[in-house]
C-alpha positions as CSV (number, residue, x, y, z in Angstrom):
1,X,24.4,0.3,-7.0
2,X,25.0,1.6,-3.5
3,X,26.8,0.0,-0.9
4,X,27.1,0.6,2.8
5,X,28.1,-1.7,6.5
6,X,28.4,-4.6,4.2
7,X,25.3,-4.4,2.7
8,X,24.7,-3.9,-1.4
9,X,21.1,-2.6,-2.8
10,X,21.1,-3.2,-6.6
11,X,18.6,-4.3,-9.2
12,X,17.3,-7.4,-8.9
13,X,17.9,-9.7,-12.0
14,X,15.9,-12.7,-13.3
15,X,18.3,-15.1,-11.5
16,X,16.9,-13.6,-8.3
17,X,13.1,-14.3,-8.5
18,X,12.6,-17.0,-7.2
19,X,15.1,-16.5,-4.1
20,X,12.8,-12.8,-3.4
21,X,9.7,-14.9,-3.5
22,X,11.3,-17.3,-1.2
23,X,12.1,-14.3,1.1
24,X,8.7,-12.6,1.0
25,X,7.0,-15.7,1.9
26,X,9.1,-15.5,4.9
27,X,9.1,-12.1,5.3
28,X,5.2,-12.2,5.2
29,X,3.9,-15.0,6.9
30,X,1.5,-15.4,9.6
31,X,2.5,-11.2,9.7
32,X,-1.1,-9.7,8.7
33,X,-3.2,-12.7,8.1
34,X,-2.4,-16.8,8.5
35,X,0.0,-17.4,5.9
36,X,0.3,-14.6,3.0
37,X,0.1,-14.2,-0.6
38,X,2.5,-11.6,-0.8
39,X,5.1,-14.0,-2.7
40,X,2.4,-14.0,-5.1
41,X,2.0,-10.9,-5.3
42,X,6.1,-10.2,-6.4
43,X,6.0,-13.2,-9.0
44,X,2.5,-11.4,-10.5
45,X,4.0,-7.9,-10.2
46,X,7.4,-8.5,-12.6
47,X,4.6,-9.1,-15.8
48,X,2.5,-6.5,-15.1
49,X,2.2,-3.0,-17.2
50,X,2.4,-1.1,-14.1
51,X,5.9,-2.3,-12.9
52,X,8.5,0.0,-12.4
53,X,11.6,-2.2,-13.2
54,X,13.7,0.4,-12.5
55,X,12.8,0.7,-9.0
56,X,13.1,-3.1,-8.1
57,X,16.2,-3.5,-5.5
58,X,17.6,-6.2,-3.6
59,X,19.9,-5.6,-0.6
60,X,22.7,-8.2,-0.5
61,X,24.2,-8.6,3.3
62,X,26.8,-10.8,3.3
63,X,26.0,-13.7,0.1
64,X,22.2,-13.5,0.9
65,X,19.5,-11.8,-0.5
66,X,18.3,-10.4,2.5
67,X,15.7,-7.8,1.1
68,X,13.8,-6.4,-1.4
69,X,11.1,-3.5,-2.7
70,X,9.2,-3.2,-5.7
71,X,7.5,-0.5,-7.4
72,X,4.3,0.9,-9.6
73,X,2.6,3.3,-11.1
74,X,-0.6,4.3,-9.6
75,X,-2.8,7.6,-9.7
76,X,-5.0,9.9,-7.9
77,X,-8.1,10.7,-9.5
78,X,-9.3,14.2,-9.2
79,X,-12.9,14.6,-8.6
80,X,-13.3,16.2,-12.4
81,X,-11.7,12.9,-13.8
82,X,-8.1,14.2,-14.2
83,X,-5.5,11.2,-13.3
84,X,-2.2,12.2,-11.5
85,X,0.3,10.1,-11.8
86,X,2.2,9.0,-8.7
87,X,3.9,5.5,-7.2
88,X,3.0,2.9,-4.7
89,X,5.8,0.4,-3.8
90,X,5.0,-3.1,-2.2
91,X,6.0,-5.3,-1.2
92,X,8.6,-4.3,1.2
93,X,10.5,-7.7,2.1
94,X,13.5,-8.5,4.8
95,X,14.2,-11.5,6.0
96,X,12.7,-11.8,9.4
97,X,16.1,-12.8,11.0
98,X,17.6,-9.6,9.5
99,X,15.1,-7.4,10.4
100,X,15.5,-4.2,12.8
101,X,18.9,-4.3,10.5
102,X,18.2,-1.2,8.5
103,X,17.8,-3.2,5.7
104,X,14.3,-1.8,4.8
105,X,15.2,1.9,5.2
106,X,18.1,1.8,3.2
107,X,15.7,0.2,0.4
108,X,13.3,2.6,1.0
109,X,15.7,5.2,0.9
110,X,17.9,4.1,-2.2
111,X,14.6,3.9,-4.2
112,X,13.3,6.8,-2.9
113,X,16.7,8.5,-4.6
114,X,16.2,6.7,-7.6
115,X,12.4,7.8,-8.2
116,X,13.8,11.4,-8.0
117,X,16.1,10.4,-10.6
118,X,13.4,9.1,-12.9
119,X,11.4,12.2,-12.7
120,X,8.6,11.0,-9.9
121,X,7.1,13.3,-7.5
122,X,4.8,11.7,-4.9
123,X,4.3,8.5,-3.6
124,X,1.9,7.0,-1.8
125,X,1.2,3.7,0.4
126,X,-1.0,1.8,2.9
127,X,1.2,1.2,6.0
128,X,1.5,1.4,9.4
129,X,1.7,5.6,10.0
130,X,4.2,4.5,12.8
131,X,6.9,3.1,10.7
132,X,6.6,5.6,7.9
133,X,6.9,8.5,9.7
134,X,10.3,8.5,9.8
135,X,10.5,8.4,5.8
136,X,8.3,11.5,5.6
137,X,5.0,10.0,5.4
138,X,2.6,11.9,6.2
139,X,-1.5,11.4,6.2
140,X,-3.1,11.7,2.9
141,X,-5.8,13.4,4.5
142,X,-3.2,16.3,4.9
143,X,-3.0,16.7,1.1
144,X,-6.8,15.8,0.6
145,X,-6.7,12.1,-1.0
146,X,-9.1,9.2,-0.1
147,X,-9.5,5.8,-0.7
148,X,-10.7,4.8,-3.8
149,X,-13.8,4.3,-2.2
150,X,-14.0,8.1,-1.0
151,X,-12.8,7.5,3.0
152,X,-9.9,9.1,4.5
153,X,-8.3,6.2,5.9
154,X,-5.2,6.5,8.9
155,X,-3.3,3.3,6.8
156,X,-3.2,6.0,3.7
157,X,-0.2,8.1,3.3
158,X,1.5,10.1,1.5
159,X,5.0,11.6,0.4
160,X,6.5,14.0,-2.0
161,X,9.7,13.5,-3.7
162,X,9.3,17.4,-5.3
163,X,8.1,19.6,-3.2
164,X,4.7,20.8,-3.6
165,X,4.1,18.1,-6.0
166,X,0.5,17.2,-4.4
167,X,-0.3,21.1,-3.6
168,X,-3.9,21.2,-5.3
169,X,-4.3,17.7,-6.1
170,X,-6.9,16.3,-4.6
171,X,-9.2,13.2,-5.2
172,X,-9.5,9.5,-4.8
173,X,-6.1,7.0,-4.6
174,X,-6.5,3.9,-6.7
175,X,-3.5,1.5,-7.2
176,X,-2.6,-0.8,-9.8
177,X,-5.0,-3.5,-11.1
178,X,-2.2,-6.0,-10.0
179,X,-2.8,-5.6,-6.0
180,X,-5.9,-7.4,-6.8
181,X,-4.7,-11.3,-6.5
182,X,-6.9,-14.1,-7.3
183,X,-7.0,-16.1,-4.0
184,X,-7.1,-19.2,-5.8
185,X,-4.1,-18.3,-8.1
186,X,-2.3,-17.3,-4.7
187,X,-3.0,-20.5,-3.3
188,X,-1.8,-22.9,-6.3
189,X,1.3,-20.7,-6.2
190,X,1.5,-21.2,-2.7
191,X,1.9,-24.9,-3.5
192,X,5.1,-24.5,-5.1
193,X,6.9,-24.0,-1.7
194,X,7.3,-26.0,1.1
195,X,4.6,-26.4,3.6
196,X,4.7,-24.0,6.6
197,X,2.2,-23.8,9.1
198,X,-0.8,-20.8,9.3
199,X,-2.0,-19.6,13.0
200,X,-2.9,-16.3,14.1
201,X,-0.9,-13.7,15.2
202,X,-0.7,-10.7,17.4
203,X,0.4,-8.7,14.5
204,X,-2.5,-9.9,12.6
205,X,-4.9,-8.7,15.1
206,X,-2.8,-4.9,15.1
207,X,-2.8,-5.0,11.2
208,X,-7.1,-5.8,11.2
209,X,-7.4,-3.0,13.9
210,X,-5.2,-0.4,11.6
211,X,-7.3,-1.4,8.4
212,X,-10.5,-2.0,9.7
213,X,-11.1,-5.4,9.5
214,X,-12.9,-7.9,11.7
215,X,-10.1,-8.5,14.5
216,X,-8.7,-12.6,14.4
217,X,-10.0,-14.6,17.5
């Protein structure tokens, strides 16, 4: 547990689950398309053979859950079929009227520690190059690691927590099976929560341009 201005990150137990889906939905919404499935996404995760349990934090501020990261295993495939295992973490959740608190960095940062700790080298994310900078992100293209679909992509980065731990790995990024949500299962969870609106935002249309996706009208 580390604590610091008020703020405690520890693990997040089972009596927090539904109060970190509550916050990524809010976190999340109307932020990269109308509405999101990210909440999903951290109810699916918990079940999953790829979660990292160990590297699930919330930060407390105050008496509120205020954030929260979660972590799995992924790997980069080299191009003669060897799999190197390294971790993608998402998603990375604050509650928007916390935001530009630190809250995220000190997540990122305490799990960062704590992957050391467990023996992980490298990790590697989709994210906007402009925030992650700062964590020591750096292109994946620098390190020679693609898409899973063979494309060096500006969204794809990568960091090591050893150095030299991606020195002469090269190959194609693929992350866990459970990024890939069944829209329809999203959507029935969806249901569960209140109603809030969907519209378009300008952050949708930067997110479309940084991934390559049709831009929202």
């Amino acid at each position: 547990m580390t604590e610091s201005k008020g703020m405690v990150i520890r693990p997040e137990q089972a009596s927090d689950y539904r109060t970190v889906e509550e916050l990524t939905r809010e976190a999340f919404w109307n932020v990269n398309v109308p509405g999101c499935n990210e909440h999903f996404l951290a109810h699916r995760l918990r079940s999953h053979a790829d979660f990292i349990p160990e590297l699930d934090f919330v930060a407390v501020f105050g008496d509120k859950i205020a954030g929260n990261i979660m972590y799995t295993k992924a790997k980069i495939v080299s191009a003669d079929g060897i799999e190197h295992l390294v971790l993608t973490f998402g998603p990375l959740s604050v509650l928007p009227e916390l935001q530009k608190q630190g809250i995220g960095s000190a997540l990122i940062r305490h799990s960062f520690s704590q992957a050391q700790r467990h023996g992980y080298e490298a990790v590697l994310i989709y994210g906007d190059p402009k925030y992650y900078y700062r964590f020591g992100f750096r292109p994946a293209e620098m390190f020679g690691v693609t898409t899973g679909e063979g494309q060096y992509h500006p969204a794809l980065q990568a960091m090591e927590l050893k150095e030299g731990a991606l020195t002469g790995i090269s190959g194609r990024f693929l992350e866990s099976s459970a990024y890939h949500l069944d829209e329809n299962q999203a959507a029935a969870f969806d249901v569960t929560f209140p109603p809030k609106e969907k519209f378009i935002t300008e952050s949708q249309r930067r997110f479309a341009r940084l991934a390559g996706l049709p831009v929202p009208e």
